[in-house]
Every structure is written in structure tokens, then in C-alpha cells.
Backbone as JSON, one array per atom type, in Angstrom:
{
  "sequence": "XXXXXXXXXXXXXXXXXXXXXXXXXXXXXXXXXXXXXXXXXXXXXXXXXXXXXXXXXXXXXXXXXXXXXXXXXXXXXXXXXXXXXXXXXXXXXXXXXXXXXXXXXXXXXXXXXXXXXXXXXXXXXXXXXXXXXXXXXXXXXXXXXXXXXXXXXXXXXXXXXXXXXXXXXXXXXXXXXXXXXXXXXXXXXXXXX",
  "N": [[-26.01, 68.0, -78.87], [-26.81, 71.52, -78.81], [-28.94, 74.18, -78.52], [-29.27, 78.14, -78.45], [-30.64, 81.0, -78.47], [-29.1, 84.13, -77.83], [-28.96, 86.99, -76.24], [-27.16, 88.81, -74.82], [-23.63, 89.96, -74.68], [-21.69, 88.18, -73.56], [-19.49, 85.45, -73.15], [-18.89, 82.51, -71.4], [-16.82, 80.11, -71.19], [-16.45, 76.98, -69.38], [-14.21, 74.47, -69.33], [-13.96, 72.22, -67.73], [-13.5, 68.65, -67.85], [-13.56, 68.19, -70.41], [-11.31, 67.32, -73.33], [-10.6, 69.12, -75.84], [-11.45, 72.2, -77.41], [-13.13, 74.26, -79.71], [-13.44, 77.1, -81.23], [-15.97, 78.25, -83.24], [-17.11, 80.63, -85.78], [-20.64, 81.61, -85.97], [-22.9, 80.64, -88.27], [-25.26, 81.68, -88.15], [-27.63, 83.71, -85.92], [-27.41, 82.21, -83.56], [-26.13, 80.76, -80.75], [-24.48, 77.82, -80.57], [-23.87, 74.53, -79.67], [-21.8, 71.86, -79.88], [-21.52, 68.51, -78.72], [-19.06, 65.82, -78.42], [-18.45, 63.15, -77.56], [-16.62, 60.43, -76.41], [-17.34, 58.23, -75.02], [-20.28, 56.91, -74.96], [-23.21, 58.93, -73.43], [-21.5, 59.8, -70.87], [-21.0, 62.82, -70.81], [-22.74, 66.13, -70.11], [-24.23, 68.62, -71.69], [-24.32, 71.78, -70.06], [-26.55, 74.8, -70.42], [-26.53, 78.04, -69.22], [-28.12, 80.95, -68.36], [-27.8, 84.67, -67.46], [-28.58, 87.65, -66.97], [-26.36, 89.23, -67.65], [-24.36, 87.35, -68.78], [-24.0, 84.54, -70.79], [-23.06, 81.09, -69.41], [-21.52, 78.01, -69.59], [-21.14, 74.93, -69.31], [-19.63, 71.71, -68.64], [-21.1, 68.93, -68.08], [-20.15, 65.71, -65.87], [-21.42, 62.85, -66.54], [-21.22, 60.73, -64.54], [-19.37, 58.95, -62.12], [-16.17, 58.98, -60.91], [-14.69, 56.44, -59.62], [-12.49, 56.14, -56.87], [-9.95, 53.64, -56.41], [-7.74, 53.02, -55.18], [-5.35, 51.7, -56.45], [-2.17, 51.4, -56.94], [-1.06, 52.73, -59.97], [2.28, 52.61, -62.05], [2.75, 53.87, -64.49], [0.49, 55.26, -65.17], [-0.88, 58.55, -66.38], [-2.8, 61.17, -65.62], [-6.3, 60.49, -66.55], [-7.57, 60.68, -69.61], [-10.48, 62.79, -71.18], [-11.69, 61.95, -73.42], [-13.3, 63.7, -74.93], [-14.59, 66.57, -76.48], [-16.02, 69.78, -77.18], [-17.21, 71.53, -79.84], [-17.79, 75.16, -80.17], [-20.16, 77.55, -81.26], [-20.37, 80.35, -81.84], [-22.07, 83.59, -82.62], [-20.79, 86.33, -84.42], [-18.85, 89.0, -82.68], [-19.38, 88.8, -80.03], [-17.84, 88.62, -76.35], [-16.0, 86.15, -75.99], [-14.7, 83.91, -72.88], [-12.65, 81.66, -71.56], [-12.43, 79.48, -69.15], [-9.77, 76.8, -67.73], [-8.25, 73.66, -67.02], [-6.22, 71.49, -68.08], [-6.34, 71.86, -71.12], [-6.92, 71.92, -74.4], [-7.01, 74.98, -77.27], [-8.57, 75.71, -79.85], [-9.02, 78.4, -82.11], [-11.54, 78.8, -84.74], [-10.65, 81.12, -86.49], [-12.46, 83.4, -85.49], [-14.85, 85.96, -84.81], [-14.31, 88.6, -82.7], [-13.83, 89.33, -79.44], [-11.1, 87.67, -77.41], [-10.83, 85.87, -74.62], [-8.71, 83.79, -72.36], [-8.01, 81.48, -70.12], [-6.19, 79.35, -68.87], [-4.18, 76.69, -67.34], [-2.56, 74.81, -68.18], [-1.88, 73.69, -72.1], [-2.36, 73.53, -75.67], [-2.8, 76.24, -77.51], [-4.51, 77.32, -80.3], [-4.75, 80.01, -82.79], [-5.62, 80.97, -84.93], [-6.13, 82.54, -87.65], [-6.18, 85.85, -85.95], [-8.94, 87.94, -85.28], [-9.95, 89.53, -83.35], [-9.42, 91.46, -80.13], [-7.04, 89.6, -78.28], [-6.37, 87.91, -74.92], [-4.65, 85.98, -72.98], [-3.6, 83.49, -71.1], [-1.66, 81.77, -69.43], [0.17, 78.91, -67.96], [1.62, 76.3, -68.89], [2.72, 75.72, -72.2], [1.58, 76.25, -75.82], [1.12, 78.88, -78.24], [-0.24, 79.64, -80.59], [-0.26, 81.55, -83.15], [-2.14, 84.04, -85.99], [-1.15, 86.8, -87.58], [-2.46, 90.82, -88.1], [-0.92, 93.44, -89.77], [-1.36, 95.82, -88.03], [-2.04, 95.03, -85.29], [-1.5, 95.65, -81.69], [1.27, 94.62, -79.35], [1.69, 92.35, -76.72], [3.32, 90.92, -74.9], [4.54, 88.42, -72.56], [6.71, 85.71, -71.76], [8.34, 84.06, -69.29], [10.3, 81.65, -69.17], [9.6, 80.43, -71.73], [9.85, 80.6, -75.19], [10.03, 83.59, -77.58], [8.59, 83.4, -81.05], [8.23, 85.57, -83.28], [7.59, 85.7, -87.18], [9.23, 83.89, -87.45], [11.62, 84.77, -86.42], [13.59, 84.79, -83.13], [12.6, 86.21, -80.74], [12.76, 89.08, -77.86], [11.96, 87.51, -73.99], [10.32, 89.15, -73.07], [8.13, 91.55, -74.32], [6.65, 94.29, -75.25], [4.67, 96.62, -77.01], [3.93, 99.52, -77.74], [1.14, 102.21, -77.9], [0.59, 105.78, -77.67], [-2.41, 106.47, -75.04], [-3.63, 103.88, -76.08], [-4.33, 100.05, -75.59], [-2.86, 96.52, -75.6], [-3.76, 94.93, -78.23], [-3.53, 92.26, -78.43], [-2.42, 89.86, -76.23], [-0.44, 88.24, -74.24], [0.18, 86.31, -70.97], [2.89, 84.35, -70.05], [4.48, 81.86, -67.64], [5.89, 79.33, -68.71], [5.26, 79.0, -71.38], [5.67, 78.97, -74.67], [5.32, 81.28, -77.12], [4.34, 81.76, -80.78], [4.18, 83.88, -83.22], [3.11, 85.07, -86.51], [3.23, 87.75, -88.69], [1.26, 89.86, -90.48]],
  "CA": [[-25.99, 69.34, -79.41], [-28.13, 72.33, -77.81], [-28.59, 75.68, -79.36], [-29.97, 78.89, -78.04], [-30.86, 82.2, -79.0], [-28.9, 84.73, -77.14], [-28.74, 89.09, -76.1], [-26.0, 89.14, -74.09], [-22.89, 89.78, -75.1], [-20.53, 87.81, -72.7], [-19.89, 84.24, -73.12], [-18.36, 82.3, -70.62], [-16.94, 78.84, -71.18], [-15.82, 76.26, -68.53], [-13.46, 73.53, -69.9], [-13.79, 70.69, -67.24], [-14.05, 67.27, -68.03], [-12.83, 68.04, -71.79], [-9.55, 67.53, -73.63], [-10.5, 70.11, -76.61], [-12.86, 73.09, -77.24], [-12.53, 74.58, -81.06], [-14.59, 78.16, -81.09], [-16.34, 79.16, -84.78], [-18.23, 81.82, -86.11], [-21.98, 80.94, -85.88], [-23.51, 81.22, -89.29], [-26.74, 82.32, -87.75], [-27.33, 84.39, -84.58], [-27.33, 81.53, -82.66], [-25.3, 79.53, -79.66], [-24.48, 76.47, -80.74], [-22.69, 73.88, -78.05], [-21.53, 70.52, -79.97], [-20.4, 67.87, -77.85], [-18.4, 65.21, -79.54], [-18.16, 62.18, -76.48], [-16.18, 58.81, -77.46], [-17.82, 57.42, -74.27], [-21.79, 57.86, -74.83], [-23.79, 59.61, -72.3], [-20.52, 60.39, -70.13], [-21.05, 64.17, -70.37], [-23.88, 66.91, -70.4], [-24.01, 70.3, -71.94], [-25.23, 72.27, -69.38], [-26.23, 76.64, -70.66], [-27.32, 79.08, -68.34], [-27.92, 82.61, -68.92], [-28.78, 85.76, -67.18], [-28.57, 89.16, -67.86], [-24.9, 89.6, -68.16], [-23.97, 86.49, -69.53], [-23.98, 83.25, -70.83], [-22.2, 80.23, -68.86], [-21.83, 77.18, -70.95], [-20.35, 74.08, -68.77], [-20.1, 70.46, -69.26], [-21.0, 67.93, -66.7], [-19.83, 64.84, -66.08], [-22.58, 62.11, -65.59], [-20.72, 59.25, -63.52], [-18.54, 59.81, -61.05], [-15.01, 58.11, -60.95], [-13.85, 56.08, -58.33], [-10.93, 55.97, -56.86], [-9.69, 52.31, -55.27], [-6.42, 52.47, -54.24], [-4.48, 51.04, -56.83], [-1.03, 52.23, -57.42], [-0.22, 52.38, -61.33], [3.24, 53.02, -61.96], [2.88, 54.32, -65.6], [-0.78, 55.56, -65.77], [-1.01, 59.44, -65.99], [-4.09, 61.67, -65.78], [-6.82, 60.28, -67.36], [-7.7, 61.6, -70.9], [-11.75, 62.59, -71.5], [-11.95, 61.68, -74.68], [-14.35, 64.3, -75.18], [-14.29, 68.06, -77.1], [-16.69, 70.51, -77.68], [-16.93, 72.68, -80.95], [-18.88, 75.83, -79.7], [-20.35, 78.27, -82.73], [-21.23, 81.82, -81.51], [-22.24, 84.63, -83.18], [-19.54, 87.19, -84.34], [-19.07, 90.34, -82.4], [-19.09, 88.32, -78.79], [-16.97, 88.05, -76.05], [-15.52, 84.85, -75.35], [-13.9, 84.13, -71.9], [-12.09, 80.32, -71.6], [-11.46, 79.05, -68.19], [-9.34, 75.54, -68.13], [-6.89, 73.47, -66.33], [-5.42, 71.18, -69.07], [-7.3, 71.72, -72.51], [-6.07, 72.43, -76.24], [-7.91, 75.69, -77.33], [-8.56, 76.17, -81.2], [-10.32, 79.31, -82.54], [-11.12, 78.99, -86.25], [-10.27, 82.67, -86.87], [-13.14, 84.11, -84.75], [-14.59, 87.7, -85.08], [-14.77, 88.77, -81.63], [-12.68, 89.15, -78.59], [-11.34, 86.26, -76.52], [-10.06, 85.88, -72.75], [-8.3, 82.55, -72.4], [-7.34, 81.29, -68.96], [-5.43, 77.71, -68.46], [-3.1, 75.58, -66.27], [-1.62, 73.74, -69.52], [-2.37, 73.34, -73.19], [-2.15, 74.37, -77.03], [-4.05, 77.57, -78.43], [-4.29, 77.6, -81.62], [-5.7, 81.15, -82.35], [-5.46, 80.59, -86.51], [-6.33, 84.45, -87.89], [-6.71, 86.75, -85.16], [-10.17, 89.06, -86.01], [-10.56, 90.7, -82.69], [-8.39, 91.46, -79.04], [-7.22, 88.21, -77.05], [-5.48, 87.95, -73.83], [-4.16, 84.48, -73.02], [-2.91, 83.42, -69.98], [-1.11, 80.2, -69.2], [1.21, 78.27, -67.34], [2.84, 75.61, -69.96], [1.75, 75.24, -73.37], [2.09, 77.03, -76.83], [0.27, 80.0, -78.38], [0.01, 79.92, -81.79], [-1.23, 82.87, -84.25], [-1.29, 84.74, -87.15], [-2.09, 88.54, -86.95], [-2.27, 91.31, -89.14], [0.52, 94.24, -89.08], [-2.15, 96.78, -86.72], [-2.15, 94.18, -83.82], [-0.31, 95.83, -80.51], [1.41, 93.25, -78.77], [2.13, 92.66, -75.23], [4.08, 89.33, -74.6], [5.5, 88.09, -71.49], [6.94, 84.35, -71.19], [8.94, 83.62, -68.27], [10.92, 80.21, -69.4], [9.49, 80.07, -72.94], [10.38, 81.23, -76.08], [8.66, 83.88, -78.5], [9.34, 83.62, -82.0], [7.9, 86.8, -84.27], [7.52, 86.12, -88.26], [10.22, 83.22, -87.3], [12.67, 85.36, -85.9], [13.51, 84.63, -82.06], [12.52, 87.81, -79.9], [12.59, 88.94, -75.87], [10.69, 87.24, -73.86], [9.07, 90.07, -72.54], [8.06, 92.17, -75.65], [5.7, 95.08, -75.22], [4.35, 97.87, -77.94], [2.68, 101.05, -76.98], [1.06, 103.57, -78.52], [-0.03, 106.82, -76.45], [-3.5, 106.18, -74.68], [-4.2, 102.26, -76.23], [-4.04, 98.66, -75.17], [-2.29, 95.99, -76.37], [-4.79, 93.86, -78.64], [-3.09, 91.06, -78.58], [-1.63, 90.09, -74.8], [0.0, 86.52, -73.15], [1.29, 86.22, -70.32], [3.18, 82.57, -69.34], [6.2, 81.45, -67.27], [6.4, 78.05, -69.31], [4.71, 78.97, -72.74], [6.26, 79.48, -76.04], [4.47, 81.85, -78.36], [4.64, 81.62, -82.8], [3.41, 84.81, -83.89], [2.94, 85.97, -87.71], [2.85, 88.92, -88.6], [1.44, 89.69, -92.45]],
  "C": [[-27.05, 70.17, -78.72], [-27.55, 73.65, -78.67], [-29.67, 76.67, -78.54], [-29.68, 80.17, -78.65], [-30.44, 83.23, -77.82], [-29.18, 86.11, -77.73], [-27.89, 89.38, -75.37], [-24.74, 89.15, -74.81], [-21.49, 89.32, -74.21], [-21.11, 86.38, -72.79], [-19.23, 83.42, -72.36], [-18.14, 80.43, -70.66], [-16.28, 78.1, -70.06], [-15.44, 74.64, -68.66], [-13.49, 72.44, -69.43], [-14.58, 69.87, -67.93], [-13.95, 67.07, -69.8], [-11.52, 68.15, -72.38], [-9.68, 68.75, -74.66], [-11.68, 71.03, -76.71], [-12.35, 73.71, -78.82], [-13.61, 75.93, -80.99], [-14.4, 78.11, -83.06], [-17.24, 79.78, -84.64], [-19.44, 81.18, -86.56], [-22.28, 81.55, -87.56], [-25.0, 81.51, -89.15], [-26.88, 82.48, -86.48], [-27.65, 83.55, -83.46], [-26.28, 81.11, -81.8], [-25.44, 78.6, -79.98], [-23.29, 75.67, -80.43], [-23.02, 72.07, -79.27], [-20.79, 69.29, -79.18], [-20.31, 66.44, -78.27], [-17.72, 64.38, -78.07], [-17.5, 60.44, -77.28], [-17.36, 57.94, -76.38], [-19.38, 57.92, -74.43], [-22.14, 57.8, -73.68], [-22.87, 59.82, -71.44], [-20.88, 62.07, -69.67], [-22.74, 65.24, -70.83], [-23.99, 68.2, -71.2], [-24.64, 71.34, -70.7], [-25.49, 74.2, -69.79], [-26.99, 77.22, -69.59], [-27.09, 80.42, -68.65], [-28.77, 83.57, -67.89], [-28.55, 87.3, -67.47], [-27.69, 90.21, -68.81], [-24.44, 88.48, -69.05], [-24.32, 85.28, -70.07], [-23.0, 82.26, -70.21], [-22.91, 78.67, -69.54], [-20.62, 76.05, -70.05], [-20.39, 72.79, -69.33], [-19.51, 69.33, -68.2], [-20.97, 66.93, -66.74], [-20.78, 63.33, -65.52], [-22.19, 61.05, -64.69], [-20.05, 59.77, -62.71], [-16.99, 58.7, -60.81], [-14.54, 57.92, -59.15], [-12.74, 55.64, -58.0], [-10.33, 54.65, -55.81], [-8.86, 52.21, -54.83], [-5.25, 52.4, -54.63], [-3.54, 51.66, -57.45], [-0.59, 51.95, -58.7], [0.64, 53.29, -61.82], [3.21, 54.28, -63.19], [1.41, 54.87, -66.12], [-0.66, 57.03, -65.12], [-2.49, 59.68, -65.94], [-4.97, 61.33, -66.73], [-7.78, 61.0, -68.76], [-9.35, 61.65, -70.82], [-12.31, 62.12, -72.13], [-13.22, 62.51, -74.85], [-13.88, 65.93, -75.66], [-15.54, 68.17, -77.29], [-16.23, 71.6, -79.02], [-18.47, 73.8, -80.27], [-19.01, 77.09, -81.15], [-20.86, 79.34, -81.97], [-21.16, 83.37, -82.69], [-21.37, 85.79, -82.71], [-19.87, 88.7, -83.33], [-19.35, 89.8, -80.41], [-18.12, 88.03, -78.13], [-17.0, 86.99, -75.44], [-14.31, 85.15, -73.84], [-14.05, 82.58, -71.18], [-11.47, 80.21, -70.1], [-11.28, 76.97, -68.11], [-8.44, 75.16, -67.09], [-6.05, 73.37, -67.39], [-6.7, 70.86, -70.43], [-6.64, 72.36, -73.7], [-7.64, 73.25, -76.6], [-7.96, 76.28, -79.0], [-9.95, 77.64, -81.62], [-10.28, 79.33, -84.17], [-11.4, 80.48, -86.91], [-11.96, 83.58, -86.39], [-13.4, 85.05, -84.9], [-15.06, 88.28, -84.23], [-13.58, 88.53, -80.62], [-12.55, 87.6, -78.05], [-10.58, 86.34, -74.9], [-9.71, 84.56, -72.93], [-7.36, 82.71, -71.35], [-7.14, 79.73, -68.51], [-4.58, 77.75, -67.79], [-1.88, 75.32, -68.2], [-2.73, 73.73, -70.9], [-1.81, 74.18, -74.38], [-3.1, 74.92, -77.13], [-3.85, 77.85, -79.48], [-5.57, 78.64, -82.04], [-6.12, 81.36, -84.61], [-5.2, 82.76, -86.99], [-6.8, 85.26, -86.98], [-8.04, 88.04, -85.73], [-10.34, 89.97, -84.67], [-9.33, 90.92, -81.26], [-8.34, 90.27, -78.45], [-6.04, 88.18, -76.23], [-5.53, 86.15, -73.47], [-2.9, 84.76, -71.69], [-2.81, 82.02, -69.15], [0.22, 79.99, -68.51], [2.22, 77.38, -67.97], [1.6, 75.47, -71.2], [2.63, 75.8, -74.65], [0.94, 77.57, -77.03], [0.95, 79.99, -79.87], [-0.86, 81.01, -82.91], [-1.08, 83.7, -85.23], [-2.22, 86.06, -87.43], [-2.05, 89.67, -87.76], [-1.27, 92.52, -88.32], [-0.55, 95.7, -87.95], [-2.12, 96.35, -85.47], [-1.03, 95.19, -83.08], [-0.1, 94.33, -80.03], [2.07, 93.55, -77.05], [2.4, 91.0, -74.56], [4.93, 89.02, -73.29], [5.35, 86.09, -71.62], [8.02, 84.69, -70.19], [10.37, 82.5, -69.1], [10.94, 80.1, -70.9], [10.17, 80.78, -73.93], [8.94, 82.14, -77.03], [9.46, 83.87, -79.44], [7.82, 84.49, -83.04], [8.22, 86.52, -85.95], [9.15, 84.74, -88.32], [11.59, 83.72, -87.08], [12.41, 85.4, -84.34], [13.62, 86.2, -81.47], [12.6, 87.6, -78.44], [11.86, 88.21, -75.59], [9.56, 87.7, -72.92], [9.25, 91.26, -73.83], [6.91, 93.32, -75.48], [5.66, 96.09, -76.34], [3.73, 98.63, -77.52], [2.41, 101.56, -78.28], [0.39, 104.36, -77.27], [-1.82, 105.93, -76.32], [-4.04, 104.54, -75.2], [-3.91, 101.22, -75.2], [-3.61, 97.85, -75.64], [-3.81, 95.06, -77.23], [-4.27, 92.67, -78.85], [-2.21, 90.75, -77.26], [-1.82, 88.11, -74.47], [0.81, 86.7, -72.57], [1.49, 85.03, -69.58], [4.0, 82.66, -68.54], [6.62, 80.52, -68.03], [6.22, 77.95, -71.25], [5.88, 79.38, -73.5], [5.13, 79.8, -77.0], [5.11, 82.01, -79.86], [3.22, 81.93, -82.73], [3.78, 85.08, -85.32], [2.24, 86.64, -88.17], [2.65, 89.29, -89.68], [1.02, 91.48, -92.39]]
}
């Protein structure tokens, strides 16, 4: 665990070498980086900060070697490792990943979310998030003010459990969408209260 006292308001996470990351709202104006390893000492927390931001990685202490051996039925190997990160509300978050499952437990603050593969589970949307993936799902539940701005490719979106386009945009004059994904492979489940 590692905690720090930030002033910046940009937070910048970088997913390697973990299978999950879960964001919550800090109950005190702190940064706080949990890291939750099956293998001990495997990984590091590493924070750095400078004026603009915070960068918040996690390094891998061994180094895997690779011998040769052809196994027919062994895919990519799993980390067995997640972080739960706690930041103080009113920050932006900005998620880069290959393959990682991305939970926010209803957050109050923007988010950027950029993967290869995985699930996002976004629970109660509280602030704008753009999400941008290659295969996965996008799951969320939003209140009726949210704009939306949806593009899948391949996937499906389903709206309040009713199947919609799967390019879906809302305007209003001069705004932005506050709520934006764009996949070729994803399927987004949005509700809308």
C-alpha cells in the first residue's frame, strides 16, 4: 500500500502487469494505491508526480523467461495481481491498458479509459467518461442528463434493455457528449434512470 498527498489534478494510471484495477472515492484527500499480489513481492507500486500530474505504475520485480517451449494449450499468462486505487473526488482519472477489467465504484470525477481488451464496469456514472476499446464490454448506469456518444463497430449497444444503433450520438447546441465509447468489438449496457 502507498499513499500520498496530492495538488494536481490529473491522475494517470498505467495497467501493466495487472489483471484488475477497481477506482473509489478516497475518504480523505489522499492517493491511495492498494496492491493486492497472489505472488508476494512480484510487483511494485511505483508514484511519481510533477506539476501536471500524477503517474501511478506498477512494476514487475522478476523478469520472465522465455525457453522455448511450445505449449499447445497455454494462453497469456494471468498476473494474478489488481490494484484498488482511492482518489479524491473531483479528479481526473486517465486508464491506459492492454488487457485489464476496469471497475469504478461510482466515482465523482471524470475518467479517460484506454484498452486493447477487457470489462468496464463503470457502476453509477458521477462525472464525464470516454472509453475506448477494442473487445470487451462497457457496463453503466447513468442518470437521464448524460449526453451520449456511442460508436461500436461489431458490438452491440443495448439502452435501458432495448437494442439500439451502433453508432448513437446526442447533441445539444454548443456541448459535449458526457458520456462517449468508441469500440469496433465492444458491446455497451447502458441504464438510463
Amino acid at each position: 500500500m502507498k499513499q500520498k498527498n496530492i495538488q494536481v489534478e490529473v491522475i494517470e494510471i498505467i495497467t501493466e502487469g495487472l489483471d484488475d484495477v477497481v477506482i473509489e472515492n478516497s475518504l480523505e484527500d489522499k492517493l491511495e494505491v492498494f496492491l493486492l499480489d497472489e505472488n508476494p513481492n512480484t510487483h511494485a507500486i511505483l508514484i511519481e508526480e510533477d506539476r501536471e500530474e500524477v503517474k501511478i505504475r506498477f512494476k514487475l520485480n522478476f523478469k520472465a523467461f522465455d525457453n522455448g517451449v511450445f505449449r499447445k494449450y497455454i494462453t497469456k499468462r494471468i498476473e494474478r495481481a489488481s490494484a484498488v486505487v482511492k482518489v479524491p473526488k473531483g479528479k481526473k482519472i486517465i486508464i491506459y491498458g492492454k488487457t485489464v477489467g476496469i471497475e469504478s465504484k461510482s466515482y465523482k470525477g471524470d475518467l479517460s479509459i484506454f484498452i486493447e481488451k477487457g470489462n468496464v464496469k463503470l457502476n453509477t456514472v458521477k462525472g464525464n467518461v470516454l472509453v475506448k476499446l477494442f473487445l470487451g464490454n462497457v457496463y453503466a448506469k447513468l442518470n437521464k442528463n448524460k449526453l451520449l456518444n456511442i460508436e461500436t463497430t461489431n458490438g452491440e449497444f443495448t439502452l435501458n434493455n432495448k437494442k439500439m444503433n451502433n453508432i448513437f450520438n446526442e447533441k445539444k447546441v454548443n456541448s459535449s457528449p458526457d458520456f462517449k465509447v468508441k469500440s469496433i468489438n465492444a458491446n455497451v449496457v447502458l441504464i438510463r434512470e
